[in-house]
BABA-933305 format. One record per residue: residue in one letter; y, z, x of N, C-alpha, C, O, CB in turn. Coordinates in steps of 0.02 Angstrom, whole numbers, padded with zeros to 5 digits, always signed. Glycine has a CB too. Layout:
# BABA-933305
AYZXYZXYZXYZXYZX ...
***
This chain:
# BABA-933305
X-00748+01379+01512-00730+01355+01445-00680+01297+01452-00631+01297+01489-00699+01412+01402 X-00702+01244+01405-00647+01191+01407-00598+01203+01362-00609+01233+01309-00669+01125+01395 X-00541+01182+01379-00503+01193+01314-00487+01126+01266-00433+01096+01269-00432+01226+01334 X-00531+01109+01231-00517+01052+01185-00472+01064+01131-00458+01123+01116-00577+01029+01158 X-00442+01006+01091-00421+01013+01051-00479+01021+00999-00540+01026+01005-00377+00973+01050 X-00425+01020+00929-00493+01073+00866-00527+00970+00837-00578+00956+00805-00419+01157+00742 X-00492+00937+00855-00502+00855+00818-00572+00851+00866-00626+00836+00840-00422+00775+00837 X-00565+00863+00929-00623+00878+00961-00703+00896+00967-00750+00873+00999-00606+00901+00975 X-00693+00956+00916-00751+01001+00882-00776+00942+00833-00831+00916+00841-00722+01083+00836 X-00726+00919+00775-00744+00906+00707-00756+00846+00740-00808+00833+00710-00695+00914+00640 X-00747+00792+00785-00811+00722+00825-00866+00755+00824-00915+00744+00788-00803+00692+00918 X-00855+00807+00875-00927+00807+00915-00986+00830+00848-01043+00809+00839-00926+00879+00993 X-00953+00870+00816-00998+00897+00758-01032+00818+00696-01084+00801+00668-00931+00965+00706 X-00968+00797+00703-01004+00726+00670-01027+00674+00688-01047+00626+00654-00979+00697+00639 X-01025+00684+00760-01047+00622+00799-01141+00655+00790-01187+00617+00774-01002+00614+00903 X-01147+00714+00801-01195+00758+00795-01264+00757+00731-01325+00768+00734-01151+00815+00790 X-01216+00735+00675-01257+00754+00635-01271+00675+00612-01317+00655+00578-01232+00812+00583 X-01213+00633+00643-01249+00548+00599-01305+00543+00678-01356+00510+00667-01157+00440+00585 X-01300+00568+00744-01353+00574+00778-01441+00605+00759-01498+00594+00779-01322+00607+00820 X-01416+00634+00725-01470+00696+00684-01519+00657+00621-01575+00672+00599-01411+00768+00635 X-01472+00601+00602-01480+00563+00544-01517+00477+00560-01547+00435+00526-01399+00562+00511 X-01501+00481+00607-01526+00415+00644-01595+00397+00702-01648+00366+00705-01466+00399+00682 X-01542+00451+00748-01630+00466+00784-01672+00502+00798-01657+00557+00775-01644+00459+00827 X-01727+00507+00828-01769+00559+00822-01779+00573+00891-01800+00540+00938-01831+00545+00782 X-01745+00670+00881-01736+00689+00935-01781+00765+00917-01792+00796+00865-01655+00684+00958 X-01798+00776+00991-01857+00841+01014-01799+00892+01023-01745+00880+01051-01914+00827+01100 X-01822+00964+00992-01791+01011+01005-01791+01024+01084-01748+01058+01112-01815+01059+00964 X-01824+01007+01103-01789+01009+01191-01746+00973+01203-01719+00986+01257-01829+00990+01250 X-01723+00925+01172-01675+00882+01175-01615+00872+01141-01574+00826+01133-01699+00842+01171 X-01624+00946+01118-01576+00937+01055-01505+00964+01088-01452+00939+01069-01603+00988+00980 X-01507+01022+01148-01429+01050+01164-01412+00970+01205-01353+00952+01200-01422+01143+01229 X-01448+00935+01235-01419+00887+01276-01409+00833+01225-01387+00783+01253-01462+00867+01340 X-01415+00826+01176-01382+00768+01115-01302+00814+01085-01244+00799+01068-01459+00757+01025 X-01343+00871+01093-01255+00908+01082-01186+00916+01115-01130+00930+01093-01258+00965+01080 X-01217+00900+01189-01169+00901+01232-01147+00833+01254-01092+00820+01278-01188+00940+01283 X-01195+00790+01243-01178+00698+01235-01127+00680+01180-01082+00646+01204-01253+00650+01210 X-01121+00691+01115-01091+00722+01056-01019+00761+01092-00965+00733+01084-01153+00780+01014 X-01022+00807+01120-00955+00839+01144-00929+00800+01187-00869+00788+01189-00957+00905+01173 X-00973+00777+01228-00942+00719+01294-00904+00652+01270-00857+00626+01301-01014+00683+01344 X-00926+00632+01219-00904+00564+01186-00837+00592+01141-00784+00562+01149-00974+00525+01132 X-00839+00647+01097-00775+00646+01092-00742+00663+01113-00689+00661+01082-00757+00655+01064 X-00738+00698+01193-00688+00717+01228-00671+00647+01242-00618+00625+01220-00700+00766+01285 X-00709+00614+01274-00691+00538+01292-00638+00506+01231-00596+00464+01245-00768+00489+01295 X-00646+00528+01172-00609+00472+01129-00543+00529+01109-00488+00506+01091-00665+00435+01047 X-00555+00598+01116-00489+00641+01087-00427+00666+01163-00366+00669+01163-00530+00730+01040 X-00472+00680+01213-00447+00719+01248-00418+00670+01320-00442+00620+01347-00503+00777+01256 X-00354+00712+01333-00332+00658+01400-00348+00674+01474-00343+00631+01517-00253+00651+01404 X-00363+00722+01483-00442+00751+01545-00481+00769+01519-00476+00810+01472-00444+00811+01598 X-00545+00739+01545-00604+00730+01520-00633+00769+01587-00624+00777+01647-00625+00648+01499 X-00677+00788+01528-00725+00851+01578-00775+00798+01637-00777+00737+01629-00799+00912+01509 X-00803+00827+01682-00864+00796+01740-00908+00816+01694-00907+00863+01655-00878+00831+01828 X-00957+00762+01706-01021+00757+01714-01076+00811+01733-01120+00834+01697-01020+00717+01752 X-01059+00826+01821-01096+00900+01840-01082+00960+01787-01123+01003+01771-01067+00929+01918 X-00988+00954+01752-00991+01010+01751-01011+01021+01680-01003+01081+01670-00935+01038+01777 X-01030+00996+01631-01072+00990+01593-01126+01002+01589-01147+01034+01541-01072+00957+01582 X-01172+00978+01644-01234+01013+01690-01225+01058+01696-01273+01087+01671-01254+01000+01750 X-01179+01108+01722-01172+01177+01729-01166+01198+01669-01195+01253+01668-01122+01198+01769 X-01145+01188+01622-01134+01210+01546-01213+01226+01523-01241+01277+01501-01095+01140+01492 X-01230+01170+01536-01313+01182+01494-01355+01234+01552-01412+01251+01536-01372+01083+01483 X-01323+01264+01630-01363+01289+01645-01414+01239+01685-01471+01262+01692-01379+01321+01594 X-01400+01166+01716-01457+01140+01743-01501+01129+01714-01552+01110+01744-01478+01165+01780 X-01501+01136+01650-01587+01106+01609-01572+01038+01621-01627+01009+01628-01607+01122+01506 X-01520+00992+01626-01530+00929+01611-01502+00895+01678-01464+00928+01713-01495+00907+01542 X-01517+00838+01696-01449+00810+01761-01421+00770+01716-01424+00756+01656-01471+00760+01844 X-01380+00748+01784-01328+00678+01746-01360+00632+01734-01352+00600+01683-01271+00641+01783 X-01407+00618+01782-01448+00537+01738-01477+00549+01694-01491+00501+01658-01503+00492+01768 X-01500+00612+01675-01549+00615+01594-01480+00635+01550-01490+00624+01490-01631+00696+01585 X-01414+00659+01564-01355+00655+01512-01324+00582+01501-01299+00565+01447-01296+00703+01536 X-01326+00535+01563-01270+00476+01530-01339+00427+01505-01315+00375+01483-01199+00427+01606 X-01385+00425+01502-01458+00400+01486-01439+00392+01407-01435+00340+01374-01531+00462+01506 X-01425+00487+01381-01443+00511+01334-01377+00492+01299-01375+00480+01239-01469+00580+01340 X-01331+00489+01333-01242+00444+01301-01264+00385+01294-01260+00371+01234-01161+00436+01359 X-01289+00336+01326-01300+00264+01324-01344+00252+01244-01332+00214+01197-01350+00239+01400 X-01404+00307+01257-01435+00332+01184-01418+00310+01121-01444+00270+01081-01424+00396+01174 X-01338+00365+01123-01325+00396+01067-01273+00317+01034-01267+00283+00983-01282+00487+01084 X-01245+00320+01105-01209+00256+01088-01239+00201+01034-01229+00192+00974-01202+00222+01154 X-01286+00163+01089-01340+00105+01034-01339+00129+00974-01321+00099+00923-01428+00098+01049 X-01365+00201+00980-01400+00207+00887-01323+00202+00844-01313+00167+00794-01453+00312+00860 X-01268+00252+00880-01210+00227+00828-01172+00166+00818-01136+00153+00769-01163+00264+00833 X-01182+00131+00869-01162+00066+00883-01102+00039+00887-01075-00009+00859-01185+00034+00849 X-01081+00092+00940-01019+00123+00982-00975+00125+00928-00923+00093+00926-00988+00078+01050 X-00997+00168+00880-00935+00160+00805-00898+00244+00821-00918+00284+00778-00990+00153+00691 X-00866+00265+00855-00852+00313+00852-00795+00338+00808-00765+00388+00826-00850+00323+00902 X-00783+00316+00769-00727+00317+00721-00718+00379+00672-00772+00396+00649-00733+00256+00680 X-00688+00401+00659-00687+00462+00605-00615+00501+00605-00571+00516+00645-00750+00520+00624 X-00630+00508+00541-00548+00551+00512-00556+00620+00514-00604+00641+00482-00521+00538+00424 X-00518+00664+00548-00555+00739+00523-00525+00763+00472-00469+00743+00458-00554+00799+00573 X-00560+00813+00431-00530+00827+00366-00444+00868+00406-00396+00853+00372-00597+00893+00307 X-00433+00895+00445-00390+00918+00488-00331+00869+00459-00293+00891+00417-00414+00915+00568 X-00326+00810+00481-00285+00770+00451-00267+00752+00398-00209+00740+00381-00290+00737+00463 X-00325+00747+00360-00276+00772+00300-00268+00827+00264-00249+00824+00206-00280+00742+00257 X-00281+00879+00291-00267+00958+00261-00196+00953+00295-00156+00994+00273-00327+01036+00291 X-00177+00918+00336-00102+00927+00382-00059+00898+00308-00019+00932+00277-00090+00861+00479 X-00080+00827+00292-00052+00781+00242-00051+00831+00182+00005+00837+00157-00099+00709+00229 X-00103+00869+00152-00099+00877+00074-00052+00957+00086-00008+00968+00044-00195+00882+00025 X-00061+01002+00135-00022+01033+00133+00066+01014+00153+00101+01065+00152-00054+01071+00162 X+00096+00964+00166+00142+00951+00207+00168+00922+00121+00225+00943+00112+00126+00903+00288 X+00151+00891+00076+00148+00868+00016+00153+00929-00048+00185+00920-00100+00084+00827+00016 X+00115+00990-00031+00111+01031-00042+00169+01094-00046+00179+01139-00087+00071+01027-00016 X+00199+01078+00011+00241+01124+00034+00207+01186+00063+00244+01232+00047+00284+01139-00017 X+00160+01207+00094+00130+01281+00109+00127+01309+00138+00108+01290+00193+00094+01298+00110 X+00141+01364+00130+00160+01388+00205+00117+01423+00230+00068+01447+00201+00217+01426+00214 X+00137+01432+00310+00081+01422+00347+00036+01476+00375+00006+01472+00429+00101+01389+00394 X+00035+01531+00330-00033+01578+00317-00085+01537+00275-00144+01550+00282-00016+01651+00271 X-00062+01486+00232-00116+01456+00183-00143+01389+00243-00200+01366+00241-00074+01422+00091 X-00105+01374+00278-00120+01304+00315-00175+01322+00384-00210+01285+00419-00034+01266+00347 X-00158+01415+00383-00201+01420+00432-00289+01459+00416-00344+01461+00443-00153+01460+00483 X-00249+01491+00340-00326+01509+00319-00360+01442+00310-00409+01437+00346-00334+01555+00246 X-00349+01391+00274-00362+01325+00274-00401+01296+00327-00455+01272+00307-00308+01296+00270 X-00391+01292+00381-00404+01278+00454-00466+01347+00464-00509+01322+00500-00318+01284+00510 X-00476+01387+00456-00517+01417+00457-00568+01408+00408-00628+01399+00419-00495+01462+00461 X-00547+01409+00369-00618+01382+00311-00642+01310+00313-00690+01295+00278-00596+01386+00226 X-00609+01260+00357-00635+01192+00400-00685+01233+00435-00743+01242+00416-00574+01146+00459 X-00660+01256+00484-00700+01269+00558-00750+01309+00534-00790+01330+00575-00658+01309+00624 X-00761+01335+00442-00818+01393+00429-00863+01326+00406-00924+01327+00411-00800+01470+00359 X-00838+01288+00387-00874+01235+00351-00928+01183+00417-00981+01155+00402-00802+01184+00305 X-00909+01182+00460-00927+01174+00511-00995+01168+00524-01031+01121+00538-00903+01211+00538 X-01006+01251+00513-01058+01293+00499-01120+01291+00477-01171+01321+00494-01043+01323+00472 X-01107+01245+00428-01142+01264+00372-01164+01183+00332-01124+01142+00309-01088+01321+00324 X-01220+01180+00334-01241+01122+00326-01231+01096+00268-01217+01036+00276-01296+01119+00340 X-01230+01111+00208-01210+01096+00147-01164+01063+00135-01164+01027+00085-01203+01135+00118 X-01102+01067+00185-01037+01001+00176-01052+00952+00208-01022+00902+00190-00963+01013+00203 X-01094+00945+00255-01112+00893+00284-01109+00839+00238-01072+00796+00264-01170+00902+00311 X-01130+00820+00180-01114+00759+00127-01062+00751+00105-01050+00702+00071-01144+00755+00074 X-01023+00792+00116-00934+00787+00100-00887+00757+00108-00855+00798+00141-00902+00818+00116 X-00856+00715+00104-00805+00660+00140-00747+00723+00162-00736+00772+00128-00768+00585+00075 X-00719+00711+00215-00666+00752+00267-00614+00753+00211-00586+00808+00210-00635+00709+00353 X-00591+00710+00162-00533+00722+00125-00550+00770+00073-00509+00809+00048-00504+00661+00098 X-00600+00767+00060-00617+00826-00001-00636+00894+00020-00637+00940-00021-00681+00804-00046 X-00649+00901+00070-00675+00983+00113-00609+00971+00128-00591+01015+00089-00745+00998+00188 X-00547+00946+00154-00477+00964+00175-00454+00982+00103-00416+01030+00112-00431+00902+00217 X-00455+00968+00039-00429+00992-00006-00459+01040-00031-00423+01079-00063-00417+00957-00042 X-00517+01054-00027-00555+01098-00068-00535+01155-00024-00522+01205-00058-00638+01082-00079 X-00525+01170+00061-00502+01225+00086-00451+01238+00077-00439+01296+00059-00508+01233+00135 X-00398+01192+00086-00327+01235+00060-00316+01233-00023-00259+01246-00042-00252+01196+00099 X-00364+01218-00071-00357+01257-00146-00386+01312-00139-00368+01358-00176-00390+01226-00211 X-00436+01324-00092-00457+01398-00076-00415+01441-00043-00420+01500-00057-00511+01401-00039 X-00376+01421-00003-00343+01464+00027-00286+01467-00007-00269+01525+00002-00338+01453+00090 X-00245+01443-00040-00201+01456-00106-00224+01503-00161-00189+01528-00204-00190+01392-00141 X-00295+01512-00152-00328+01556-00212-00335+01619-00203-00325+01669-00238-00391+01538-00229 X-00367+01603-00115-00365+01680-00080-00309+01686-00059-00313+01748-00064-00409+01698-00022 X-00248+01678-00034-00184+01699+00003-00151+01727-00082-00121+01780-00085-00131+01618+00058 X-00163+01683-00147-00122+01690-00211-00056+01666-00211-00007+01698-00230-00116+01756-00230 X-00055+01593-00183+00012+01584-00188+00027+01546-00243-00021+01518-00270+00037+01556-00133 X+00072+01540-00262+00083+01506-00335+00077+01442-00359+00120+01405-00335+00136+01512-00352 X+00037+01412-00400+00049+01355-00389+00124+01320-00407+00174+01344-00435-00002+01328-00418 X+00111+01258-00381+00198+01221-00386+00175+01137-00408+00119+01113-00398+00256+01222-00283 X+00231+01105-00438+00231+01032-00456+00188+00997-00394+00142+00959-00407+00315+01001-00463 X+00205+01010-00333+00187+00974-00255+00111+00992-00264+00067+00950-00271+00231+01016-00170 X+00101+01058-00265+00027+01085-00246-00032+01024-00301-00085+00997-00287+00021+01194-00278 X+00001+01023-00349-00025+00994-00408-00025+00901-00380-00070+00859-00380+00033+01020-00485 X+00026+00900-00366+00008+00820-00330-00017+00808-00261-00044+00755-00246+00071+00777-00326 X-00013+00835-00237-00064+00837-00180-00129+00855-00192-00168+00830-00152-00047+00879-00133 X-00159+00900-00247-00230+00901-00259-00247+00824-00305-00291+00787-00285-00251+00977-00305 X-00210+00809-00359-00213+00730-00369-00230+00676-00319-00267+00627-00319-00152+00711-00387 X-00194+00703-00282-00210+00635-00224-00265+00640-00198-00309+00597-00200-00167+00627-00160 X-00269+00696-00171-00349+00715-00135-00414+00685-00200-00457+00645-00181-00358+00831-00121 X-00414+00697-00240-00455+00676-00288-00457+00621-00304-00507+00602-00334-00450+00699-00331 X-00404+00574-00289-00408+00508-00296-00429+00470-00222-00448+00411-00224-00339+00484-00327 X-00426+00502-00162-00405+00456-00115-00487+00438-00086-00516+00488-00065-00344+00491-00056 X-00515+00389-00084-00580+00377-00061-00555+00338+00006-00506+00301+00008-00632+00334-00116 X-00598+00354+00063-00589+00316+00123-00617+00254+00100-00666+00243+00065-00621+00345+00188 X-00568+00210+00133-00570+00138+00136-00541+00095+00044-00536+00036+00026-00665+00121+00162 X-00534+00138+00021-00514+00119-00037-00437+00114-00055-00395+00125-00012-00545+00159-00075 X-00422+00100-00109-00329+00095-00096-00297+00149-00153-00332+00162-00202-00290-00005-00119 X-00257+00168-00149-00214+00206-00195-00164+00191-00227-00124+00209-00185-00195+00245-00173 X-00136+00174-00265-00071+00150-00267-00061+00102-00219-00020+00108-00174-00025+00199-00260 X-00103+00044-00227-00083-00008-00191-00063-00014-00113-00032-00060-00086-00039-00025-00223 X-00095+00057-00080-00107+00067+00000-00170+00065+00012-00216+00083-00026-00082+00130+00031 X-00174+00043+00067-00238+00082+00102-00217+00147+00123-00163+00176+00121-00268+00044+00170 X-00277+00163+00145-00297+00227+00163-00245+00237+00237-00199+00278+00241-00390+00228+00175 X-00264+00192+00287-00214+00160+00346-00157+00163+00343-00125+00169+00396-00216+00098+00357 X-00126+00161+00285-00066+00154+00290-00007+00234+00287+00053+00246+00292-00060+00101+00234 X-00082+00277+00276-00038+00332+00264-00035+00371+00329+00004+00419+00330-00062+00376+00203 X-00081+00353+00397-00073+00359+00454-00035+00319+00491-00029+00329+00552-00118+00362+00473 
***
């Protein structure tokens, strides 16, 4: 087992599905686009980066390294080396930290990310709105009260579109 961070998961899962969306890949080919997907965002999140073989060993030898960095070179072209992405993680950190919440709600929160994961239906979701929509859930299920903060931090989330400005910021500027 590697130990990645969780910013880690939420790449590979979206590097995954705009892969899913772009090219056309054979269910035999599908754990080795998954693990190309995990390989690339370790490359962009993590500061040791897993081998090659041992990735091969992960899948068990169904694939080698030249049919895995083949299948990276792949994935690359079709995204067109855009590896860029916000995880909702970041800003569930922001709207709860705005929020004030404490951190049974910040962690059921983080769990209802990683359930969302799951489950294909958020997939059309922008990361800032599944980060708010889990911690109003988890304020709903934990029952914590609402407060003036909780109330402006769901404002914001509702206003904030990536790449768009807020109050006269970018989006950028709040990272």
């Amino acid at each position: 087992m590697m130990p990645f961070q969780a910013e880690t998961l939420y790449l590979a899962v979206h590097l995954l599905n705009r892969c899913l969306r772009q090219m056309k890949v054979t269910t035999a080919n599908l754990q080795l686009l998954g693990m190309v997907c995990l390989f690339l965002a370790a490359k962009k999140e993590e500061s040791l980066l897993p081998e090659v073989s041992g990735l091969c060993y992960l899948m068990d030898h169904t694939y080698t390294k030249h049919q895995l960095l083949r299948m990276e070179r792949k994935v690359l072209c079709s995204l067109r080396f855009d590896l860029s992405y916000c995880p909702p993680l970041h800003f569930l950190v922001l709207f709860a930290a705005i929020a004030h919440c404490s951190d049974e709600v910040v962690w059921m929160a983080r769990y209802l990310l990683e359930l969302s994961l799951l489950e294909g239906q958020c997939v059309p979701f922008l990361p800032v709105h599944l980060a708010a929509a889990a911690l109003f859930l988890a304020r709903q299920v934990l029952q914590e009260p609402p407060t003036p903060e909780g109330e402006a931090a769901w404002c914001l989330a509702s206003s904030l579109h990536v790449g768009r400005c807020v109050s006269g910021l970018s989006i950028s500027a709040w990272w």
